[in-house]
C-alpha positions in Angstrom: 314.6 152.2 196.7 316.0 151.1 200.4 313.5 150.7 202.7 314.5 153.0 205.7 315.6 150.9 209.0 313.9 150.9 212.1 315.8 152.4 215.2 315.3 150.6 218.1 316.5 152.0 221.8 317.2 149.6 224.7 317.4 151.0 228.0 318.8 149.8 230.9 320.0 151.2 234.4 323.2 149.1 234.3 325.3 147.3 231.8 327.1 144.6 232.7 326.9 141.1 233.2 324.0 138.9 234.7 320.7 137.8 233.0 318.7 140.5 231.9 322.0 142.8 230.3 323.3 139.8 228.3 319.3 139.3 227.1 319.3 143.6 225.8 323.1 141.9 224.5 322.2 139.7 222.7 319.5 141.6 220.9 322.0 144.5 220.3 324.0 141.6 218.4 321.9 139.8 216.2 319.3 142.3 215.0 319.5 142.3 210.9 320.7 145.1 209.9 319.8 145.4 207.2 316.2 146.1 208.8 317.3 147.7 212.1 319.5 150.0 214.0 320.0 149.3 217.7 321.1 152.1 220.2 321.9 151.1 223.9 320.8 154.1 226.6 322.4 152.9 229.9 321.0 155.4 232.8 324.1 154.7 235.6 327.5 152.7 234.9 328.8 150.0 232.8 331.3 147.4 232.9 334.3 148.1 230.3 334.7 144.4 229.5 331.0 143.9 228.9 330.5 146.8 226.7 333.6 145.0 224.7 331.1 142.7 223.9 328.9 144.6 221.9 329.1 145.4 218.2 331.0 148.3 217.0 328.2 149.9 215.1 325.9 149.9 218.2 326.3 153.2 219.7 326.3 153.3 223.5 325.0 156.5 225.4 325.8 156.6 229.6 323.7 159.1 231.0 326.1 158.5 234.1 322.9 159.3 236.5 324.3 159.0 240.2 320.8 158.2 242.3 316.8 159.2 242.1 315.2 160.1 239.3 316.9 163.5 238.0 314.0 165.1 235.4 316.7 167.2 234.0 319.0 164.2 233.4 315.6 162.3 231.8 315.1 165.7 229.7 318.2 165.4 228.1 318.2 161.7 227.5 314.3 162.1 226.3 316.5 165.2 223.7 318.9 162.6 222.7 316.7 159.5 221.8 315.0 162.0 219.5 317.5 163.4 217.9 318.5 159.6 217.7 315.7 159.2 215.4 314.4 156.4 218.1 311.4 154.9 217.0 310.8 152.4 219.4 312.1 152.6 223.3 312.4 148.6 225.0 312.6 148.9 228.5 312.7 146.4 231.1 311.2 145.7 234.4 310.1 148.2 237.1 314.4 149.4 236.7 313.7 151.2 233.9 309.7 151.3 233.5 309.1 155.0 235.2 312.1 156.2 233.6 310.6 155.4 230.2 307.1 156.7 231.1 309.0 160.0 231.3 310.2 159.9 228.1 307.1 158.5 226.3 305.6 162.1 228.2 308.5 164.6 226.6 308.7 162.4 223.4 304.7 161.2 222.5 305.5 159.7 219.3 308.0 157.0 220.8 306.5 153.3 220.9 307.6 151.6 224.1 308.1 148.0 224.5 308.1 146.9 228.3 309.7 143.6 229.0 309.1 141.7 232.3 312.6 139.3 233.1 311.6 138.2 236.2 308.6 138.6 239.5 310.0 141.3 241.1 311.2 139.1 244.0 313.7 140.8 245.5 311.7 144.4 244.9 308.8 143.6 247.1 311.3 141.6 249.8 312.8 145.1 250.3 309.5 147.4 249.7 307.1 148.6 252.6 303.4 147.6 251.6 302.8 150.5 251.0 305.7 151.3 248.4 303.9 148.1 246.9 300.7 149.6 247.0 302.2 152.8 245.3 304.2 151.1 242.6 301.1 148.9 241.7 299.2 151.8 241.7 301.7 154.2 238.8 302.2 150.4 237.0 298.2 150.5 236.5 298.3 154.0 235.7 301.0 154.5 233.2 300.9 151.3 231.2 298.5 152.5 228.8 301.2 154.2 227.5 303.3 151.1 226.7 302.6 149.5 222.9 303.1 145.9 224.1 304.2 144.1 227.2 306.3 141.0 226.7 306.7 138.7 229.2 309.6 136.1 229.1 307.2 133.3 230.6 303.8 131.8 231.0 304.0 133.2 234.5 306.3 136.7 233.8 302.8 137.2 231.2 300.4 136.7 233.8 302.5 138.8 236.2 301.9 141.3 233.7 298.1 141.2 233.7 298.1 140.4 237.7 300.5 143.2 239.0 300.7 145.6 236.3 297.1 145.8 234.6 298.7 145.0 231.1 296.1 144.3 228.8 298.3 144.1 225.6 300.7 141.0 226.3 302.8 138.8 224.6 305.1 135.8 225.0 308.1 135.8 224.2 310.8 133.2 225.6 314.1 134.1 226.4 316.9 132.4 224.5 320.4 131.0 224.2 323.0 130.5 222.2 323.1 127.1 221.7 326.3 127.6 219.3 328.2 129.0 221.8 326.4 126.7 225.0 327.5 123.5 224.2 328.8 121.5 226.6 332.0 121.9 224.9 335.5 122.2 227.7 338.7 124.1 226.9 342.3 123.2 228.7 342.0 126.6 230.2 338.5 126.2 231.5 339.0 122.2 232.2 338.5 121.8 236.5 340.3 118.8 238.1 336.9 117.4 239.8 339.2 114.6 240.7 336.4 112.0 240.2 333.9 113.8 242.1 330.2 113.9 241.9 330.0 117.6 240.8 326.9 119.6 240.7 327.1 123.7 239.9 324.5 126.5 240.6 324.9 130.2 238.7 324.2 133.4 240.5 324.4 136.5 242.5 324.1 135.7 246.4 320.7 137.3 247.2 318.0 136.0 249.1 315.7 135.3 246.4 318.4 132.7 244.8 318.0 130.6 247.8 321.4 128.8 247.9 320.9 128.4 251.6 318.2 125.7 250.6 320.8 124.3 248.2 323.8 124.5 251.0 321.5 122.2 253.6 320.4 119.7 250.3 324.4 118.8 249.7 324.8 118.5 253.7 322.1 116.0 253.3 324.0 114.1 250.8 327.8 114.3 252.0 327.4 111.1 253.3 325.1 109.3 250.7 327.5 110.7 247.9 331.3 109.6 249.1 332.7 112.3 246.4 330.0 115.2 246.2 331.2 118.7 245.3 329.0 122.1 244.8 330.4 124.9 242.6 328.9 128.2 242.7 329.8 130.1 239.6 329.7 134.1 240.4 330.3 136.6 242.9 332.1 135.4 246.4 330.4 136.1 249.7 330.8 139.3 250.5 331.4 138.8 254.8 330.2 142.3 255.3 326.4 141.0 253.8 324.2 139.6 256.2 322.5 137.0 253.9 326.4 136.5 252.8 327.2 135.8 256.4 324.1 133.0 256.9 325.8 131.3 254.1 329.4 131.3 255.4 328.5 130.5 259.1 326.4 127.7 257.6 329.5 125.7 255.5 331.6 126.6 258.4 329.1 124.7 261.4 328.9 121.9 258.8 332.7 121.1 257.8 331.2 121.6 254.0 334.4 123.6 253.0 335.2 120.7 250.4 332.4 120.4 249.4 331.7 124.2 248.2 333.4 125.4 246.3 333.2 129.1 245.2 334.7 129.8 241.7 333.5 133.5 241.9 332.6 135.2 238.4 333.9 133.5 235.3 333.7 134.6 231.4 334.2 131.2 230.1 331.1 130.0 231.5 330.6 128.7 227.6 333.3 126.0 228.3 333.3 126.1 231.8 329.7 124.6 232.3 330.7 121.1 230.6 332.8 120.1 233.4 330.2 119.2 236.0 327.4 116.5 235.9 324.0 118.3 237.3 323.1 122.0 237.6 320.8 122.7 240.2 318.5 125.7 240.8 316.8 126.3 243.9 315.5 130.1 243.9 312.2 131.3 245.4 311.4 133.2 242.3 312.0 133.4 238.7 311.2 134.6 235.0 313.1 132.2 232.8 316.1 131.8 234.0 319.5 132.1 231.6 321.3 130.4 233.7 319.1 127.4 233.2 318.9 127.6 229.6 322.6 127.8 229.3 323.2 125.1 231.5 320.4 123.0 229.7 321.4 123.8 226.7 325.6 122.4 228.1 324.0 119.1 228.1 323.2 119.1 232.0 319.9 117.6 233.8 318.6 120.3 236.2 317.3 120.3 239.8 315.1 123.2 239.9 312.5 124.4 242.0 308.7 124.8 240.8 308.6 128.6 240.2 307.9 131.1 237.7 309.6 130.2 234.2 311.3 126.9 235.4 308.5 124.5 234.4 308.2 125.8 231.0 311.8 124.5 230.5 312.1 121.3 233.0 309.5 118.5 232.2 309.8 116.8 235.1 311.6 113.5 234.8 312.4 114.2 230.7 315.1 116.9 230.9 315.4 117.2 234.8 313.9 117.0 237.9 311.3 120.2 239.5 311.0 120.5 243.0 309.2 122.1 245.9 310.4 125.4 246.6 312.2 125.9 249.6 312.8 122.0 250.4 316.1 120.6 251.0 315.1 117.2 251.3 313.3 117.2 247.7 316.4 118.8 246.2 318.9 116.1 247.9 316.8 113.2 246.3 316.8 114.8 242.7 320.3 115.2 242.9 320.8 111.5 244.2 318.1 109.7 241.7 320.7 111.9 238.7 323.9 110.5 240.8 322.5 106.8 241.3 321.6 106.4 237.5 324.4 107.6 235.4 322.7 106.3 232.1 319.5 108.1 232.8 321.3 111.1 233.5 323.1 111.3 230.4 319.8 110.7 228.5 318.3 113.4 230.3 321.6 115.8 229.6 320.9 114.8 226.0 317.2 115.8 225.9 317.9 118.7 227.9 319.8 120.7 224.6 317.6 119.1 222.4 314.6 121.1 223.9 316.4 124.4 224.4 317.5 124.1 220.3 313.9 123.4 219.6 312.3 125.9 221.8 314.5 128.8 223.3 316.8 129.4 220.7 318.4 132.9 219.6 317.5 132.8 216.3 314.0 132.0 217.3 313.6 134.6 219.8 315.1 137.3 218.0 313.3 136.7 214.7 310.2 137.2 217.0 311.3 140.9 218.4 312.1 141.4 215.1 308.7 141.0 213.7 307.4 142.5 216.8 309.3 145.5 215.8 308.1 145.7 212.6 304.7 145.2 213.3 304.9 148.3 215.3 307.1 150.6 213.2 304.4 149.9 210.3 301.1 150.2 212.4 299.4 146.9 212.0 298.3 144.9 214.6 300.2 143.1 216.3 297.6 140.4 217.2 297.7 139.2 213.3 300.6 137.5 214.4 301.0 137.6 218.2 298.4 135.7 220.3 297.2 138.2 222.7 294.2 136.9 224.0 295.7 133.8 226.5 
């Protein structure tokens, strides 16, 4: 007799591409299923292309929700993942965290599954203290109701116990496709760096990405590199943004228009990423950055500032170099020592994938949620195999 699968929901408030999307992606993808059956619940809009991406026999729900929190809107999605026969709910972050409260109160016998991507950055940049004091007072309040929380880090974890009151917590790293991230360029992604020393970064333009310090680190260098290029891989600067503006004014007072040069968003990052010598990451704040595992697992030595996730990935002088947040000078002479020693830089390159297959792989981290989910679709507990106590 079969044994009957175990539907899984993943909600999200948008679908389309950047970090946290192509994580819920790649789930959607690689599940077994023979043992599960994913459903994707995106609250506002998607991106055609993206949703290309995902397997046929996922089906894909758009609540189409325009702003706020609509209760009737939430009724009817709450209707829908039950009649989905939704056993377990993942949601993600503080984006989708209330929403799935909510549900878990019109639908009790859901298990939800809250995973934190990143610190929340950005959120508290833009929040009054006391819109933080009122968010950390419902994330105390309502995560009893959540099975499990997974961070994506050491530090995303005990953001989780810090921030939200999570007493039930797991790791879980995020992963990459180290099949498809390879290092490997295509003629149609191959860039003429015309014998340049080239270094690349991946991102939105938002404040808590920091290019600004990574702008001033390659005006430190122009002169101590003859041939030094920066590609930014993702959206242009938008002139009508005001952080968007700092960094235009600031290539423009500098002459560093050769030496920046904006791609804007690309789909072959796969075969794309092999082109340049060192990636370099200089945000104020992060989870565990897919850019960085991607670019690690390319064969590239990082740059990256000591936050969050990124020293759970860099070992400092192995793989890459970690640096001081928010210090231009420190990310100039990480980038130099990787210029001035071509050897050691390919060694590193070479180490760098060899840790990412060993530790962040996709088969490892989905073969994790999937136990996770079986552990709660059956009822036993998920420290027998989970340590829950660090």
């Amino acid at each position: 007799m079969a044994t009957e699968k175990i539907r899984v929901g993943y909600l999200v408030n948008y679908f389309v591409p950047a970090g946290l999307e192509n994580f819920v992606l790649t789930l959607l993808n690689h599940l077994d299923r023979d043992r599960f059956e994913p459903f994707l619940y995106v609250l506002h809009f998607s991106d055609p292309e993206f949703c290309a991406r995902v397997r046929d026999d996922v089906p894909i729900f758009h609540l189409n929700r325009q702003s706020g929190r609509d209760f009737k809107a939430l009724w009817h999605l709450s209707r829908k993942i039950k009649s989905d026969g939704i056993q377990i709910l993942q949601i993600h972050n503080w984006s989708t965290f209330l929403e799935g409260v909510i549900i878990k109160l019109f639908y009790p016998r859901i298990k939800l599954v809250h995973v934190q991507q990143g610190m929340e950055y950005e959120l508290t940049l833009k929040a009054t203290p006391l819109k933080r004091r009122i968010r950390k007072i419902l994330r105390h309040l309502f995560m009893p109701l959540v099975t499990v929380a997974v961070g994506c880090s050491r530090q995303a974890r005990e953001f989780l116990k810090r921030e939200w009151g999570a007493r039930r917590t797991i790791l879980i790293y995020n992963s990459v496709d180290t099949e498809k991230f390879k290092g490997e360029v295509t003629p149609e992604s191959r860039i003429d760096t015309d014998g340049y020393f080239t270094v690349c970064t991946v991102g939105r333009i938002v404040p808590v990405k920091n290019f600004l310090c990574l702008f001033k680190a390659i005006h430190l260098l122009k002169d101590r590199i003859p041939r030094l290029r920066l590609y930014h891989i993702g959206a242009n600067p938008a002139k009508g943004q005001r952080y968007d503006g700092e960094l235009i004014d600031y290539i423009k007072r500098h002459q560093l228009n050769d030496h920046i040069i904006f791609l804007g968003p690309r789909n072959d990052l796969p075969t794309l990423l092999g082109n340049f010598d060192v990636f370099a990451l200089t945000s104020f704040s992060e989870g565990l950055s897919f850019s960085l595992l991607e670019a690690q697992a390319s064969g590239l030595p990082a740059v990256a500032t000591r936050v969050g996730g990124n020293p759970e990935v860099v070992r400092d002088g192995v793989n890459g170099y970690l640096v001081p947040s928010d210090d231009e000078q420190a990310v100039a002479d990480a980038i130099y020592k990787l210029y001035a020693d071509a050897e050691k830089r390919k060694e590193m390159g070479k180490k760098a994938r060899e840790i990412v297959k060993q530790y962040f792989s996709v088969d490892v981290m989905v073969e994790q949620y999937q136990t996770l989910y079986s552990l709660i679709a059956s009822g036993k507990d998920i420290s027998s195999v989970f340590n829950m106590q660090d």
